[in-house]
C-alpha positions as CSV (number, residue, x, y, z in Angstrom):
1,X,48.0,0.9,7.8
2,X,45.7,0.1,4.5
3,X,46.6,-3.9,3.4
4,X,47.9,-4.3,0.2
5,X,45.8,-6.0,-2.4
6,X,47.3,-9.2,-3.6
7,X,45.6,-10.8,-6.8
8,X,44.2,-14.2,-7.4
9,X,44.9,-16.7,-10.0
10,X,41.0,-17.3,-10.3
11,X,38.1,-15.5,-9.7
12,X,37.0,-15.7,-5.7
13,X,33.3,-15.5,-6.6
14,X,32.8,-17.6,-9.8
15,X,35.9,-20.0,-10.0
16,X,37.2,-18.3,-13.5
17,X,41.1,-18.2,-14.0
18,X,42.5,-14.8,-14.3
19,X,45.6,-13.7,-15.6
20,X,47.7,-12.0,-12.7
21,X,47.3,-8.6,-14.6
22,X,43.3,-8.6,-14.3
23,X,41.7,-6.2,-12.1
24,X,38.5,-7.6,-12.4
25,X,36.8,-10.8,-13.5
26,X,36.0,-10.6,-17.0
27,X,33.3,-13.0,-16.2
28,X,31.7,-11.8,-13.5
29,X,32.7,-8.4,-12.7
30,X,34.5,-8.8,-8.9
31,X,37.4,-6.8,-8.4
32,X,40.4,-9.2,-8.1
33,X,41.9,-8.9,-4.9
34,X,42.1,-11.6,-1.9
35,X,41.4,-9.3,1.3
36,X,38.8,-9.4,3.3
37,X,35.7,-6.2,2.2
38,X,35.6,-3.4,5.2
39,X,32.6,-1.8,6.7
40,X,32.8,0.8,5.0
41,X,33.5,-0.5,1.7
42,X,30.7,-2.6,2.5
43,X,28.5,0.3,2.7
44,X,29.6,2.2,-0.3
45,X,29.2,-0.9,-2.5
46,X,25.0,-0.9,-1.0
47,X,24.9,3.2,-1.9
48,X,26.6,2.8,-5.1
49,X,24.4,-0.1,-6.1
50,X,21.0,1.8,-5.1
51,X,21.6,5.5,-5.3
52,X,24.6,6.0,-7.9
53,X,23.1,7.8,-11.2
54,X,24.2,4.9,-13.4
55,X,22.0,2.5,-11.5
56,X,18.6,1.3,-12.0
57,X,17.1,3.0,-8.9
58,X,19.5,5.9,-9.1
59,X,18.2,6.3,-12.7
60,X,14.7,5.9,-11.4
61,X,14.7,9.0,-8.7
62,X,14.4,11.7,-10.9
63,X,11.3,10.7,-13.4
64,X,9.8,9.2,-9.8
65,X,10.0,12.6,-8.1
66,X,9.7,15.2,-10.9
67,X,8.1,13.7,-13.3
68,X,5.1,11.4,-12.1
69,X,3.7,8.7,-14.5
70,X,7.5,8.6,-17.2
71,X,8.5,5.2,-15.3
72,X,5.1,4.0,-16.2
73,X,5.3,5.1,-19.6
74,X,8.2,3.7,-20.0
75,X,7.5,-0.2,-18.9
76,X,4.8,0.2,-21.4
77,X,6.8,1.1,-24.2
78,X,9.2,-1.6,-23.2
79,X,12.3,0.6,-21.4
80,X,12.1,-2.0,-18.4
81,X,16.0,-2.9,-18.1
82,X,16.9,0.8,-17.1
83,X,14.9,1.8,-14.5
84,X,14.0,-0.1,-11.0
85,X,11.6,-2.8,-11.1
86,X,8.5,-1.7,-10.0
87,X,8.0,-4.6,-7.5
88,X,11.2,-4.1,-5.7
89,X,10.9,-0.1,-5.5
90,X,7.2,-0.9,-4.0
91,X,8.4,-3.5,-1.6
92,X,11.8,-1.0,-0.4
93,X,9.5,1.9,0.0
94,X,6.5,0.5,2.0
95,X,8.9,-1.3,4.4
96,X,10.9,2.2,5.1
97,X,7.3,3.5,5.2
98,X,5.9,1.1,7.5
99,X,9.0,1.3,9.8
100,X,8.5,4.9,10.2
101,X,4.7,4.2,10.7
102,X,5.3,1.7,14.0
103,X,7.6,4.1,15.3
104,X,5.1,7.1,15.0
105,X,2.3,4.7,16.4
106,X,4.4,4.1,19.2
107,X,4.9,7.4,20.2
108,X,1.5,8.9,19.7
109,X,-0.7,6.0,20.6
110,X,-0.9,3.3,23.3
111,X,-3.6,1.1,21.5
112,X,-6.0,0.6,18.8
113,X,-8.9,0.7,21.6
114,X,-7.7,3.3,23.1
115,X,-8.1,7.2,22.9
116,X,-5.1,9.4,22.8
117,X,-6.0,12.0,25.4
118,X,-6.8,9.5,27.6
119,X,-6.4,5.8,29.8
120,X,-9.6,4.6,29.5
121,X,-10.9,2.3,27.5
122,X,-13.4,2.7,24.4
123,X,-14.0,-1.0,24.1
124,X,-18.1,-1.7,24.9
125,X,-19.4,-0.5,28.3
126,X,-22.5,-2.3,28.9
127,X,-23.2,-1.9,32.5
128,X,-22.0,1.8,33.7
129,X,-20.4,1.9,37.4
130,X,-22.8,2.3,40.5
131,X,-22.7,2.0,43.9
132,X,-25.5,-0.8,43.3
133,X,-23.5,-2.9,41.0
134,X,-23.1,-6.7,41.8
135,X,-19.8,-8.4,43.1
136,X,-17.9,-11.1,41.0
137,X,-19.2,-13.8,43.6
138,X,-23.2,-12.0,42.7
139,X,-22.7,-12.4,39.3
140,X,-21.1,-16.0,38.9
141,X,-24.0,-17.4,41.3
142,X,-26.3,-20.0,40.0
143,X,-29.3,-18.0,41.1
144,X,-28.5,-15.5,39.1
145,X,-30.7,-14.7,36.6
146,X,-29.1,-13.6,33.0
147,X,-31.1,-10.2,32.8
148,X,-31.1,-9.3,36.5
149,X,-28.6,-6.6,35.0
150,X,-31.6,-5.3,33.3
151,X,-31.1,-4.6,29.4
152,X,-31.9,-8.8,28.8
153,X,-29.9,-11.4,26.9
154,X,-28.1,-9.4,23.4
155,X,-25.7,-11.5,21.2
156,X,-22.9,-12.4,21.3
157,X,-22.4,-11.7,24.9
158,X,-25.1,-10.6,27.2
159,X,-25.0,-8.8,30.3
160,X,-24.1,-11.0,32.7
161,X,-21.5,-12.0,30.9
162,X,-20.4,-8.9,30.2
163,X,-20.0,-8.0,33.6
164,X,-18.4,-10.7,34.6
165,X,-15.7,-10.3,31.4
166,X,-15.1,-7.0,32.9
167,X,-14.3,-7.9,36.2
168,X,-12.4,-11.2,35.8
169,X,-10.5,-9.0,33.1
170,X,-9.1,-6.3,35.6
171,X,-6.3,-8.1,36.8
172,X,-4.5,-9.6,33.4
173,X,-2.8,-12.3,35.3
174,X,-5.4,-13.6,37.7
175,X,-8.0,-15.6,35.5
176,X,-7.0,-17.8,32.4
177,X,-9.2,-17.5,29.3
178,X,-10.0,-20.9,29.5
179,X,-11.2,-19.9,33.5
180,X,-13.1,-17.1,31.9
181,X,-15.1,-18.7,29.4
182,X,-16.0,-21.3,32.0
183,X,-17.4,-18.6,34.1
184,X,-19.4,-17.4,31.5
185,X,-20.7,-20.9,30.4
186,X,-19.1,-20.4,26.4
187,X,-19.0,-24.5,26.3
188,X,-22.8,-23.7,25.7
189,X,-22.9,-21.6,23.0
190,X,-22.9,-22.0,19.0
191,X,-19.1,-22.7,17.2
192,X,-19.6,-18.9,15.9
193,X,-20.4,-17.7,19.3
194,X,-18.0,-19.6,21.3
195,X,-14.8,-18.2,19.0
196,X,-15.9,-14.6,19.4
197,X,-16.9,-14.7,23.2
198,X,-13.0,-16.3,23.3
199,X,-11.8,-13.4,21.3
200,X,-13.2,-11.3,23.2
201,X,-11.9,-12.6,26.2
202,X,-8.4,-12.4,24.9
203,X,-8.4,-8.9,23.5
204,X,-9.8,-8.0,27.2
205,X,-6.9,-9.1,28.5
206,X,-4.3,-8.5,26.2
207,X,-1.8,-5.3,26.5
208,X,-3.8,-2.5,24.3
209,X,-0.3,-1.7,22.2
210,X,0.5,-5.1,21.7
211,X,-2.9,-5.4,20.5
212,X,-2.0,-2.0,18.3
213,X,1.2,-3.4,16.7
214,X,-0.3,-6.5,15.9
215,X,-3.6,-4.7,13.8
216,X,-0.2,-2.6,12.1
217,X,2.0,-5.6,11.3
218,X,-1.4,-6.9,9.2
219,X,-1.6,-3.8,7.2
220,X,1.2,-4.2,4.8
221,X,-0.7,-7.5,3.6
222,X,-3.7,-5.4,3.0
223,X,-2.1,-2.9,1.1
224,X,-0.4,-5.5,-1.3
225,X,-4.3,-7.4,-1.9
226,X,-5.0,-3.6,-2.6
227,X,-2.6,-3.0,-5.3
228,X,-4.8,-5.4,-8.3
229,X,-8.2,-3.7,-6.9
230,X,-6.8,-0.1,-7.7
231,X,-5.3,-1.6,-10.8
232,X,-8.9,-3.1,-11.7
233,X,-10.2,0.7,-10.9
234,X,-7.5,1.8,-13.4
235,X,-8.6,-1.0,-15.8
236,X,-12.4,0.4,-15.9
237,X,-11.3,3.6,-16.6
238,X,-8.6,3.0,-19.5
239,X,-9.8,-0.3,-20.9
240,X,-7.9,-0.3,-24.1
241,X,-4.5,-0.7,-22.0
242,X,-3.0,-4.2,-20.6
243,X,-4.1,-5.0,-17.1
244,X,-0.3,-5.6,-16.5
245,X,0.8,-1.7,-17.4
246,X,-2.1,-0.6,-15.0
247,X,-0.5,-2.7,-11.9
248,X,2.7,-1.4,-13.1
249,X,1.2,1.8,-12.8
250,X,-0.3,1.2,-9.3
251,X,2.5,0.0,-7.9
252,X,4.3,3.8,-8.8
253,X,1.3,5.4,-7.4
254,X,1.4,3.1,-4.3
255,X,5.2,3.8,-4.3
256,X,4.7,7.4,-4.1
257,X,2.1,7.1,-1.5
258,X,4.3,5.7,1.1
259,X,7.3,8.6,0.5
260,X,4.9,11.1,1.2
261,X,2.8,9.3,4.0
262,X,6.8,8.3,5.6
263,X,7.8,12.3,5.9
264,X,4.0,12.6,7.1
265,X,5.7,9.9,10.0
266,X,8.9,11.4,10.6
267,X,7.5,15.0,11.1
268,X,5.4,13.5,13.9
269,X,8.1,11.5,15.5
270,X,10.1,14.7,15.4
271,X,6.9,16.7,16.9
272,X,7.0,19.0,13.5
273,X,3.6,17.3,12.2
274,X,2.5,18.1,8.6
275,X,-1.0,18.7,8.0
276,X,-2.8,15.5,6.6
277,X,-4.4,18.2,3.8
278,X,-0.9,19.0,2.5
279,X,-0.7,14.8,2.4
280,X,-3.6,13.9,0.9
281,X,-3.3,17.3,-1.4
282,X,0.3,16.4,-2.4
283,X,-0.8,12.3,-3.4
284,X,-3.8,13.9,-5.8
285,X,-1.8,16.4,-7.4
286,X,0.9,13.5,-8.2
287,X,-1.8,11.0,-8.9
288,X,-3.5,13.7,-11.5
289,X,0.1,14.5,-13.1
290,X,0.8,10.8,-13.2
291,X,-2.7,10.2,-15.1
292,X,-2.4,12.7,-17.7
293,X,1.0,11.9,-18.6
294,X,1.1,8.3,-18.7
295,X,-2.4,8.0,-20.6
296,X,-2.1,11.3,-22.3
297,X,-5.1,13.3,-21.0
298,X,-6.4,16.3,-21.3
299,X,-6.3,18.6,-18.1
300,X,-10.2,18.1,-17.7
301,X,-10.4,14.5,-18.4
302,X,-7.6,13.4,-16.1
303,X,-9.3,16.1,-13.1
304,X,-12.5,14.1,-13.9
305,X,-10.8,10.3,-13.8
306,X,-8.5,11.1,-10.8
307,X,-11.5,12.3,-9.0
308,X,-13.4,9.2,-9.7
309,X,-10.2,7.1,-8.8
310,X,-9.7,8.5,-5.5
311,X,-13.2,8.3,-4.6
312,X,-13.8,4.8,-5.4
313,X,-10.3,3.9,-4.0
314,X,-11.2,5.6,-0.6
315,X,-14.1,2.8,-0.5
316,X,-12.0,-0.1,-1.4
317,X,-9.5,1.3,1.4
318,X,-12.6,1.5,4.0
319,X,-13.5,-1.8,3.2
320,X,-10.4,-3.0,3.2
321,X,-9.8,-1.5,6.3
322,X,-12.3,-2.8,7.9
323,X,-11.6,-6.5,7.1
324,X,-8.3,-6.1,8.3
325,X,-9.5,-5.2,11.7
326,X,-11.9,-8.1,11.8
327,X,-9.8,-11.2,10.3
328,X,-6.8,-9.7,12.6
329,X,-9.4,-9.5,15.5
330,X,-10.3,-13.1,14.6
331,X,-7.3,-14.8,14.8
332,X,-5.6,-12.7,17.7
C-alpha cells in the first residue's frame, strides 16, 4: 500500500514556512511532503536530473553526438547556463570510460610486463638458462667475481646482481627486499642507483596485474595534465581565440574520445572487438567536423589543421605516456 503524503508547515530542506496548500517550496524547489524518498524515486530523480531533455546534460546529448564542435561554439558566444559544464561532462565520461577500461584490462591482460599469449615474462633477461648456470649459494659468495657471468659490470644492475634478483625473486614470499638488496650490496651504490636497484627489486616481486592496475589507475592523471598541452596545440593553430575557449574545446574533444574509446571496451569485454581503425577513424572524423565548425573552416584548412593536431598530439601522448610509466615505476 503507497503512504500517503502528509505536508509540512516548513520546508524540510531549507527551513522556509509553507502554507499547507503548497506543493513545493517556493524557495527552494522540494516537493512538500514528509515521507521518507524510495529507491526508485531515488533513481528517477538521478535520470531526470542527467538525462531528461530539459536538463543541462540532456540538452547537451544531441549537439555532443550529432553535431561536433556547437557546445563549443556556444561557451564562446556566451550560452554556458544551458548546456553541461564542460568540466563535469569530462570528469563523468572518463570515469565511465576508465571503469570500462580496468574491466577490459582485466580480462585481456595479466600485467603490463607481460605478453598476452603467454606466462613468461618480458621484463630484462640478462643471463639465458643453461645447464652451466651458477647456484644462489655460487653467486652470493665472496669469491665471486662481478663479471664471472661474463658480459662485465652494466648500470644500474650488473650481472651478478641480476642473477641473483632473479633467483631470490622466484619465490615472492621467501626473501624481503630489504634481504635482497643486502645480497646485492645496494648500501654501496649512488642515491640514484640505490632507488632503482630497490625498484627493481619490488616490481620483481610484485603480482604482474597488481603491477598493471596500478600503471592504469595513474593514467587518468595523465590525461587531465594532457588536456592544457592539446589546448596549447589548439592555441598555436587559432591564436586570435582565448586560451580558455580552446580548453573548453579540448575538454569536448577529450569528452568524445572516451565515449568512443568506452564502446571500443565494452565490445572487447563482450568478445565482439571493434577494430581500433574504425576508433581512431571515428575520433578524426569528429575532431575534423568539430574544427571546421567551431572555427569556421574551410574543408581543406580544417583536413590540413586536424592532421597537424593529431600528429603533434600523438607525440605529446607518447611522451606522456612514457612518463607515466617511469614516475609510476618510481614510486611503486
Amino acid at each position: 500500500m503507497k503512504r500517503r503524503k502528509n505536508k509540512t508547515d516548513s520546508c524540510l530542506n531549507c527551513g522556509r514556512p509553507l502554507d499547507i496548500s503548497f506543493d513545493y517550496c517556493p524557495a527552494c524547489g522540494q516537493e512538500n511532503n514528509d515521507r521518507q524518498i524510495s529507491f526508485r524515486e531515488l533513481l528517477g530523480d538521478f535520470f531526470a536530473n542527467y538525462f531528461s531533455f530539459d536538463s543541462r546534460f540532456g540538452r547537451s546529448i544531441y549537439p555532443f553526438f550529432l553535431k561536433p564542435g556547437t557546445l563549443t561554439s556556444e561557451f564562446m558566444a556566451g550560452k554556458r547556463v544551458h548546456y553541461a559544464n564542460p568540466i563535469r561532462l569530462y570528469l563523468v565520461l572518463s570515469l565511465v570510460h576508465f571503469f570500462f577500461l580496468n574491466l577490459s584490462t582485466r580480462e585481456r591482460d595479466p600485467g603490463i610486463f607481460q605478453s598476452k599469449n603467454t606466462t613468461t615474462s618480458v621484463l630484462p633477461k640478462p643471463i639465458e638458462d643453461n645447464p652451466d648456470i651458477l647456484t644462489l649459494d655460487e653467486i652470493k659468495g665472496d669469491t665471486l667475481l662481478k663479471d664471472s657471468l661474463g658480459g662485465g659490470p652494466s648500470w644500474p644492475i650488473n650481472q651478478r646482481d641480476w642473477q641473483v634478483i632473479r633467483e631470490m625473486t622466484k619465490d615472492k614470499n621467501e626473501y624481503t627486499v630489504a634481504e635482497i638488496e643486502d645480497a646485492v650490496h645496494n648500501a654501496e651504490n649512488t642515491y640514484i642507483t640505490r632507488k632503482i636497484v630497490r625498484q627493481i627489486i619490488k616490481l620483481m616481486k610484485a603480482d604482474l596485474a597488481s603491477v598493471n592496475q596500478y600503471l592504469l589507475k595513474n593514467i587518468p592523471i595523465m590525461m587531465f595534465f594532457l588536456l592544457p598541452v592539446f589546448a596549447l596545440l589548439l592555441k598555436l593553430l587559432f591564436r586570435k581565440r582565448l586560451y580558455i575557449n580552446h580548453l573548453v574545446h579540448s575538454l569536448h574533444l577529450h569528452s568524445f574520445a572516451f565515449v568512443i574509446l568506452t564502446i571500443m571496451w565494452i565490445s572487447e569485454i563482450i568478445d565482439m572487438a571493434i577494430q581500433e581503425e574504425y576508433i581512431l577513424g571515428t575520433v578524426m572524423v569528429y575532431l575534423l567536423i568539430s574544427l571546421k565548425n567551431t572555427y569556421q573552416l574551410k574543408w581543406k584548412t580544417a583536413i590540413g589543421k586536424s592532421i597537424l593536431i593529431a600528429f603533434g598530439y600523438s607525440i605529446c601522448l607518447t611522451i606522456g605516456l612514457a612518463m607515466e610509466i617511469l614516475i609510476s615505476l618510481l614510486f611503486y
